[in-house]
C-alpha positions in Angstrom: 0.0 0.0 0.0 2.8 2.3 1.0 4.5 1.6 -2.3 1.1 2.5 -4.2 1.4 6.0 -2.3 4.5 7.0 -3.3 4.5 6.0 -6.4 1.2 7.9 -6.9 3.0 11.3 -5.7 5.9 10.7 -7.7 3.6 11.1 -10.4 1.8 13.8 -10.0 5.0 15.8 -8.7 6.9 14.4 -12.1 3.4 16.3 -14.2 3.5 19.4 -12.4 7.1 19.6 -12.7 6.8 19.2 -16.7 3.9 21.3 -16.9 6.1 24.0 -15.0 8.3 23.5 -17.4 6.0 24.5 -20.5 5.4 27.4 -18.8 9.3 28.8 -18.6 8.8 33.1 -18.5 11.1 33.2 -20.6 9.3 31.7 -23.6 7.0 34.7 -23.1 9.8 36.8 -23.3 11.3 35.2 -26.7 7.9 34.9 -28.1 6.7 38.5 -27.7 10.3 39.7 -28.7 9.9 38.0 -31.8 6.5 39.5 -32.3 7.5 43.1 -31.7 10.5 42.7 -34.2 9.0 41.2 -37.1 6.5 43.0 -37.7 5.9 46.9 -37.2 2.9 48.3 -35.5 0.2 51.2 -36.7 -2.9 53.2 -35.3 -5.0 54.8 -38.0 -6.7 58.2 -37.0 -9.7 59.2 -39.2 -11.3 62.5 -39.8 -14.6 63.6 -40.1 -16.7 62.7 -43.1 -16.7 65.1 -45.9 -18.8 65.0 -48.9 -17.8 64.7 -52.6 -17.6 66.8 -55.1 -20.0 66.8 -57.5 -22.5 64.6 -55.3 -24.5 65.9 -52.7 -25.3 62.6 -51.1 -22.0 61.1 -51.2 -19.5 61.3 -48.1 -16.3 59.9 -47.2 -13.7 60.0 -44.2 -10.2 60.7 -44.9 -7.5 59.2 -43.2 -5.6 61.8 -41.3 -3.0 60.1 -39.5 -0.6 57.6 -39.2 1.4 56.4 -36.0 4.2 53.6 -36.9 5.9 51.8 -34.2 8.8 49.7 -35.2 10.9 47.1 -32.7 14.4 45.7 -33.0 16.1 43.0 -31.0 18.9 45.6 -29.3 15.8 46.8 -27.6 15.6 49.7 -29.2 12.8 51.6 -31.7 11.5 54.2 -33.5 7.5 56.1 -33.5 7.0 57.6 -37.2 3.6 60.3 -37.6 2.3 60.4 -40.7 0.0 62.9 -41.7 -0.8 65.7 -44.5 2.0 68.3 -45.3 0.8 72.0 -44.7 -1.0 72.3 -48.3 -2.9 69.0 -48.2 -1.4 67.8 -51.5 0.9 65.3 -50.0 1.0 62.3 -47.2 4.2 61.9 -45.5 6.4 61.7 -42.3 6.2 65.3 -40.2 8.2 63.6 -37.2 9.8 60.7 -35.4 11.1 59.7 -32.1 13.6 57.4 -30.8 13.1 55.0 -28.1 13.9 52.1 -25.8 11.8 49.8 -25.1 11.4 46.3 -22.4 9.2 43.6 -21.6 8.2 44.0 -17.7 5.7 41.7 -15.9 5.5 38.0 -14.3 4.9 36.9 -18.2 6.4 39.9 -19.8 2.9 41.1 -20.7 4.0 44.5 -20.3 5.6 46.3 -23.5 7.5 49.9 -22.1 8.3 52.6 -24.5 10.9 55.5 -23.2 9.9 58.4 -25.7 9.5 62.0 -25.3 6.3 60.9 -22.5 6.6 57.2 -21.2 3.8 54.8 -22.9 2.9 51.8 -21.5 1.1 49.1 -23.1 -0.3 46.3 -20.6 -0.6 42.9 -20.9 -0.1 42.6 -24.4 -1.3 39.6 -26.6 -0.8 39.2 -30.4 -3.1 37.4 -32.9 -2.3 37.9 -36.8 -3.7 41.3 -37.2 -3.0 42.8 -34.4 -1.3 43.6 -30.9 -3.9 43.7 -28.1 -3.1 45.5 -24.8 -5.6 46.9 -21.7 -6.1 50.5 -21.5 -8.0 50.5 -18.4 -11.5 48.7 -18.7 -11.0 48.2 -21.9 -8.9 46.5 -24.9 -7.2 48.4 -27.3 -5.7 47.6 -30.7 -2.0 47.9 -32.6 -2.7 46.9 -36.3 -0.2 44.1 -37.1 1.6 44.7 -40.2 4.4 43.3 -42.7 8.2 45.0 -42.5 8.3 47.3 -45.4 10.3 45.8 -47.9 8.5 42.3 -47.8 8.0 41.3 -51.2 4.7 40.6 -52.1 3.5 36.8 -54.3 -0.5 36.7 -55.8 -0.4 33.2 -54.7 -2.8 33.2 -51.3 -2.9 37.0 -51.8 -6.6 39.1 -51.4 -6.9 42.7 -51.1 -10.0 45.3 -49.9 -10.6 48.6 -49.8 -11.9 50.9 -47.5 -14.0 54.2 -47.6 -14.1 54.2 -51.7 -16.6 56.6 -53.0 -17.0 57.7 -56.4 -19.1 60.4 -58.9 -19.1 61.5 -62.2 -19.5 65.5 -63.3 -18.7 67.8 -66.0 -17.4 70.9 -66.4 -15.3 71.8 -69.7 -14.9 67.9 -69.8 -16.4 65.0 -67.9 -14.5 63.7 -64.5 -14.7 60.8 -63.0 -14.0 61.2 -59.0 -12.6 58.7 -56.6 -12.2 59.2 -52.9 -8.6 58.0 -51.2 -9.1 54.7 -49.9 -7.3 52.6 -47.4 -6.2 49.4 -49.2 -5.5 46.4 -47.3 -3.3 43.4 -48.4 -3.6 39.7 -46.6 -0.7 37.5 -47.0 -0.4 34.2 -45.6 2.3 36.0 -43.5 0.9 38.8 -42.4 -1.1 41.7 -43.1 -0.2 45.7 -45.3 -2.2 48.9 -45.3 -1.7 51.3 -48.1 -3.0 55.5 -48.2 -2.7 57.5 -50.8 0.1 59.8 -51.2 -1.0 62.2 -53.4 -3.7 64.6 -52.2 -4.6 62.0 -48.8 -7.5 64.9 -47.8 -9.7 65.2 -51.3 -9.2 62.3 -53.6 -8.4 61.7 -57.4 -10.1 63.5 -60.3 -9.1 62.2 -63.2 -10.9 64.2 -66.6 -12.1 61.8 -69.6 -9.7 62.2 -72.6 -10.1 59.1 -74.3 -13.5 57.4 -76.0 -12.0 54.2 -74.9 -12.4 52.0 -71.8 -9.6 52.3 -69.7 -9.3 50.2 -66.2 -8.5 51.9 -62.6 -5.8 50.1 -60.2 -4.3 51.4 -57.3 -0.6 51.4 -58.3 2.1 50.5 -55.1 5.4 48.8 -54.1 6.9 47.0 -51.5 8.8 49.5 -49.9 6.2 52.3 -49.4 3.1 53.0 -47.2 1.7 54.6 -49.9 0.1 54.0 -53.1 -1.3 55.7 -56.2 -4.7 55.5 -58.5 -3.7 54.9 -62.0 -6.0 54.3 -65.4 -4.8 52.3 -68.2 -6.8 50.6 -71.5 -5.3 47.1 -70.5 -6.1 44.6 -68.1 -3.1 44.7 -65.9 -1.4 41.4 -63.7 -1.2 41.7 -60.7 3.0 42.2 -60.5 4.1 42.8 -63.9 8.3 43.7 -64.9 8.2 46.9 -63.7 8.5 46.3 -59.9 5.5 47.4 -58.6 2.3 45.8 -58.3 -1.6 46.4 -59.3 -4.3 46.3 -57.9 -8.0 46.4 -59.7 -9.8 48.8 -58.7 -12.5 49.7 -61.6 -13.1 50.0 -65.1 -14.9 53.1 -66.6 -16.9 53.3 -70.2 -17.0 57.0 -72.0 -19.3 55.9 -73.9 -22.0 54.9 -72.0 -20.7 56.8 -69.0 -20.5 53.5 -67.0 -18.2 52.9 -63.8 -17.8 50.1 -62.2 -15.8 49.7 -59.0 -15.3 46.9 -56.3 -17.0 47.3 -53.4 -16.3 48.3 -49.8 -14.7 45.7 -47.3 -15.1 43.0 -49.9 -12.1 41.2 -50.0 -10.9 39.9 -53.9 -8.0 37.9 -55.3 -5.5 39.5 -57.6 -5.7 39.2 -61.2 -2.2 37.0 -62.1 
């Protein structure tokens, strides 16, 4: 009986001994470090809704900011802002801010940046789009993306776009209008945003100078935030020779005055 006994507690101390083991702090530490410095980390600030030209009935929101947070293994870092220059023409960095960073906490749940004011992000969790982290009652979100400089492949790729609102007016010539979008890119890797970089506050207008169907794309690489709207009269693949890649956006008739665009939030493969 005695023999039954202890072998019964040299079991269950052997089990909670490995299951001790499984939960080392420090594979906490070496998995959150890993997240932090593959990937880089963005909050999105919108502004309010403003209507479109041409279209009484129409509104969109333009994206007016952009924080980027990027991590590297010397525990060091770097918070970019984004926003529109002076003249609203252009998106780009107005200012950025060195830092140090460290992992604090019984499970190093606690991310601590040393910028200009001390930011704290508590008990941090990652999933693939994002980094979570408590901000008193509440959760709050990091969006997740891809290094720049990632290459980008069609296979397993989709794309969707966000706040894309269009019209058609004349004035000396017909226009064709299209709002700036967000455009987001899922990889089996991870997640990209793009926003425009060319007047980020009112949108493209591009005048009808052709009698000819032409196609819309957003235009971008894989160094860059940023992206473009361009109009062509062939169907373009996805990443053609010229190092850059395309995304279908619409196509537009002068004939019969017909434009067709994706929708909103709907996600689509590329065309290869």
């Amino acid at each position: 009986m005695m023999r039954k006994q202890i072998l019964a507690l040299v079991v269950i101390l052997s089990s909670l001994w490995l299951s001790s083991c499984g939960d080392d702090p420090m594979d906490y530490y070496d998995q959150n470090v890993d997240q932090l410095t593959n990937y880089v980390y963005k909050e999105y600030t919108w502004g309010e809704a403003q209507q479109v030209p041409g279209a009484t009935d129409k509104w969109f929101k333009p994206l007016k900011a952009v924080t980027v947070y990027s991590f590297n293994k010397e525990n060091v870092g770097n918070i970019e802002w984004f926003a529109p220059f002076a003249n609203n023409d252009f998106f780009g960095s107005n200012e950025n801010s060195k830092f140090t960073w460290d992992l604090t906490g019984k499970n190093y749940q606690n991310l601590i940046i040393d910028a200009k004011n001390d930011i704290e992000f508590n008990d941090i969790s990652f999933s693939y789009e994002a980094m979570s982290y408590s901000d008193g009652d509440s959760k709050q979100q990091l969006l997740k993306e891809l290094i720049p400089g990632t290459p980008l492949f069609a296979d397993g790729l989709t794309y969707w776009v966000e706040n894309l609102v269009t019209s058609k007016y004349s004035l000396l010539v017909d226009y064709i209008y299209l709002s700036p979008v967000l455009l987001t890119i899922k990889t089996p890797s991870g997640m990209m945003r793009k926003y425009p970089s060319v007047r980020p506050l009112t949108g493209e207008y591009k005048p009808i100078e052709t009698t000819e169907d032409f196609y819309i794309y957003i235009i971008t690489d894989d160094q860059n935030s940023i992206y473009s709207y361009t109009f062509t009269s062939e169907l373009m693949k996805f990443k053609p020779n010229d190092g850059r890649y395309y995304f279908y956006v619409g196509k537009y008739s002068p004939q019969t005055k017909d434009l067709e665009t994706i929708e909103n939030k709907k996600e689509y493969k590329v065309q290869n």
